[in-house]
N, C-alpha and C positions, 0 to 999 in steps of 0.2 A: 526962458530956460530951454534949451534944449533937448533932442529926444535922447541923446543919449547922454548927457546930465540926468535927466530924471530916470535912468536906466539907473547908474551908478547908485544915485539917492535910494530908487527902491529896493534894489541889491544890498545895502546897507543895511538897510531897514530889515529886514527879509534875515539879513543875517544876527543884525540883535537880536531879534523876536527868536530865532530858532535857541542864540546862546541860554537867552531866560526860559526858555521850556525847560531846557534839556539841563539846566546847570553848566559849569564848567569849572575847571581849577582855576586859580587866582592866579593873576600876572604879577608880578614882580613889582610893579604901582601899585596894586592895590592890595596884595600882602604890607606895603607900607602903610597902608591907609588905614588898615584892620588894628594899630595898633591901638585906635582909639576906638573899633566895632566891638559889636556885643557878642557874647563870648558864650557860650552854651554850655554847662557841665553835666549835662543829661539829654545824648540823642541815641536813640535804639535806631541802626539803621535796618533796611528792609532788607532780609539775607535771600542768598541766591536759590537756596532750595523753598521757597516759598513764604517762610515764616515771617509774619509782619505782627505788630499786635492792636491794626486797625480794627475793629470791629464790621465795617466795611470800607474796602480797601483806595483808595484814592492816590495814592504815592506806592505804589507796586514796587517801583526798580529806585538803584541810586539816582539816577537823573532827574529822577521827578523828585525824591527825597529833598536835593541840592536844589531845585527852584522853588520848592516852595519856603525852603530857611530862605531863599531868595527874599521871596514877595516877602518875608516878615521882617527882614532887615538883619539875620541872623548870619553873620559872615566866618564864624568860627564854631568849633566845638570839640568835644569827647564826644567820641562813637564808642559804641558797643555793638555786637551783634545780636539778635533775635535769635538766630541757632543756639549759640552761648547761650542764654538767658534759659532756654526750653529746653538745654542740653540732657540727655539721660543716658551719657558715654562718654567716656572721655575724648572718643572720637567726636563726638558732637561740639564738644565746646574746643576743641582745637580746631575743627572747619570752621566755626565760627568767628574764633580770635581771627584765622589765618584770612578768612575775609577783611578783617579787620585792617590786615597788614595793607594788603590791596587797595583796599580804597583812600588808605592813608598816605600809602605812594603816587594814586590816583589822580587825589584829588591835593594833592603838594601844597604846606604851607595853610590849609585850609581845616583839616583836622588833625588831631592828635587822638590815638587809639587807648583802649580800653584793655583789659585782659579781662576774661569772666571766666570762673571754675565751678565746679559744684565739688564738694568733701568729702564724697562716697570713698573712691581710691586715691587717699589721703597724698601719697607719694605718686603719681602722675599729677592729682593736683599741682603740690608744690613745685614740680618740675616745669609744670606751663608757666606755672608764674613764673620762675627764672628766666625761661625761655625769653617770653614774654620783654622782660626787662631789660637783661642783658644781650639779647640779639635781636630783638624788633625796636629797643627803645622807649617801651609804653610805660609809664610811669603812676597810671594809673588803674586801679582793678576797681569791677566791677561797674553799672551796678548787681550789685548780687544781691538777688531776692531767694531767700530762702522756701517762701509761702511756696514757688512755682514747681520745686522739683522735692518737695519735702525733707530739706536738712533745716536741722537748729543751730543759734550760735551758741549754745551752752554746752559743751562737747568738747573733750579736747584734741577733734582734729580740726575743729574749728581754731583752738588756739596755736595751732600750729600755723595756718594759716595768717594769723593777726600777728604770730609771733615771725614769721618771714617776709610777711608786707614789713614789721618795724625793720627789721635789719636790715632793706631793702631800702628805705627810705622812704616806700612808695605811696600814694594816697588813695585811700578804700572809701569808697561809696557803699553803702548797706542799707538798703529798706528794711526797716526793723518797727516794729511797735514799738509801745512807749519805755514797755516794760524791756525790750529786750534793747533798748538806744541806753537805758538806766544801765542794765549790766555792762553794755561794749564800754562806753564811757568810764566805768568804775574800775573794770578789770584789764584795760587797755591804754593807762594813762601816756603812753609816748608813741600812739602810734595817732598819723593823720588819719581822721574819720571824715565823713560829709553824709549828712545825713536827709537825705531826700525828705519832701514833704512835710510843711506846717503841722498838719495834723485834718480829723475830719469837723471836729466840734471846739466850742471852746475851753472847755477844762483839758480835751488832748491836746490843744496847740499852747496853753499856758504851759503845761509840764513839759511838752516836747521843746520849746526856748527856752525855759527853768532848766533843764539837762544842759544843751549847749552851753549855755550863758555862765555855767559854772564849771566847766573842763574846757580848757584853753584850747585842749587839742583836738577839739571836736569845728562841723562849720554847720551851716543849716543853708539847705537849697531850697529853690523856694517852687518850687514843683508840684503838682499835684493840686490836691484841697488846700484851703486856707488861707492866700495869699490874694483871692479874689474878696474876702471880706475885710474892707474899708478898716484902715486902722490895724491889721497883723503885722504888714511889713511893717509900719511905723514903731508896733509895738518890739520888735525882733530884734532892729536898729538897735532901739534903746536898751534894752539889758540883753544883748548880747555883743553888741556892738557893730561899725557895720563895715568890719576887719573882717567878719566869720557870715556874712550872709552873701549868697552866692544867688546868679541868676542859673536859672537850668527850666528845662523845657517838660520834657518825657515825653518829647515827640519822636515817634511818630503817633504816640497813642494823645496826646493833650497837644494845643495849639501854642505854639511859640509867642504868638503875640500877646497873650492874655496878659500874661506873666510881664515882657517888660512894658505894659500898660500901666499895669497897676505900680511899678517901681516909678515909671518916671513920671507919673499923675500923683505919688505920695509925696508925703509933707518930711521933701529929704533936701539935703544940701544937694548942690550937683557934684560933691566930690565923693558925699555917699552913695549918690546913682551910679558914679563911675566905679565906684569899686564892686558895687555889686553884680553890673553888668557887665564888667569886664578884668576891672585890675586883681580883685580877689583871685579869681582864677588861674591868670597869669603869674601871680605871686607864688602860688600852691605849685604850677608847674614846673616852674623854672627854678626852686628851691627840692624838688623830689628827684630821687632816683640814685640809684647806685651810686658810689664813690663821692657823694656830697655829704658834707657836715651834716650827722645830725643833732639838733638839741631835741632836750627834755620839754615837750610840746604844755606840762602845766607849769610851768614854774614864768 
């Protein structure tokens, strides 16, 4: 071989090592490729004014964010922002979304953005979420945790909110307890829910799929606690079915692989692995958002 073949070789080399540090947006091959990649419905990415919600920090910036879904084989996703999520202005969660925007241009083809509000100033809320929808294209809100900035969903500017994600078409993510997935579920029958996290124990994670598995128009991501003990997703599959269970990370705070470990080590068809890993998602998407049909999600 000669020396400057093995110039060109190490040059190469030099140059993939640097793409998988740092991430990169997808090429036009391997956006094709993704149609059969794992699909993430739950990533907080790291925002620019510092907020991360690592405990101790290891993926700082988006580039390290995008390698390490890398290393875990996670080629897709919904982002949100950490601003958003911690927002206590309605400046906050708009620099947040509008990060959002950015990195979804960014990184082209590779994520699809989130919108996240908090309900204080009911009408700025509502207006980001239009914004959101109708000029950015995001089709989906949240996640919206209420525990982080103290609103309730029992309130009715919370219904306002549930009541303009339905006319919207668009699909909401909501960390909620048991008790409060019971109310959204009961008093929310046509609008798309997803509901983050199994549960922490067992009688939580029985009644948190018992909710699902009985409003059509709910899904369960499988996030969080509960999907690491042997036999949940299996149990989820089956009375909920595995049309409504979704892969999702909660990365950056939880590690992406755990989660599709334990889906594709469970005792699932491989067409149920597919949907949970990917097609469920894509279906939610591509079916959400302004000017599309919508039907009565229990019937």
């Amino acid at each position: 071989m000669s020396y400057v073949h093995r110039r060109q070789m190490f040059h190469a080399g030099l140059v993939s090592l640097a793409n998988f540090v740092i991430g990169e947006p997808l090429t036009s091959e391997a956006k094709a490729e993704t149609r059969r990649g794992i699909f993430d419905a739950h990533l907080h990415i790291p925002s620019d004014n510092g907020e991360n919600f690592q405990w101790y920090k290891v993926t700082k910036n988006m580039p390290e964010f995008v390698a390490y879904l890398d290393r875990c084989g996670v080629r897709r996703g919904v982002i949100s922002s950490s601003w958003s999520n911690k927002a206590k202005t309605p400046d906050d969660y708009r620099n947040g979304n509008r990060e959002v925007v950015k990195y979804v241009e960014q990184y082209k083809g590779r994520f699809r953005g989130s919108c996240v509000i908090t309900p204080f100033r009911i009408d700025e809320a509502l207006h980001e979420i239009e914004t959101c929808a109708k000029q950015f294209g995001f089709v989906w809100v949240g996640e919206c945790c209420n525990y982080m900035t103290g609103y309730k969903y029992e309130t009715p500017e919370w219904t306002e909110v549930m009541n303009l994600v339905t006319r919207l078409n668009l699909v909401i993510q909501i960390h909620a307890n048991t008790s409060e997935m019971q109310y959204l579920a009961d008093k929310f029958p046509d609008t798309t829910i997803v509901f983050p996290h199994p549960g922490a124990n067992l009688n939580d994670i029985s009644a948190r799929i018992t909710i699902v598995a009985k409003h059509k128009n709910t899904h369960l991501e499988l996030s969080g606690s509960g999907h690491e003990r042997v036999g949940i997703v299996e149990k989820a599959v089956q009375e909920i079915g595995a049309d409504r269970v979704l892969y999702g990370s909660d990365f950056t705070i939880n590690e992406p692989s755990g989660v599709i470990m334990r889906v594709k080590n469970a005792f699932l068809t491989p067409q149920e692995r597919e949907k949970i890993l990917f097609r469920n998602l894509e279906r939610l998407l591509a079916g959400a958002g302004p000017g599309r049909a919508r039907q009565s999600k229990n019937t």
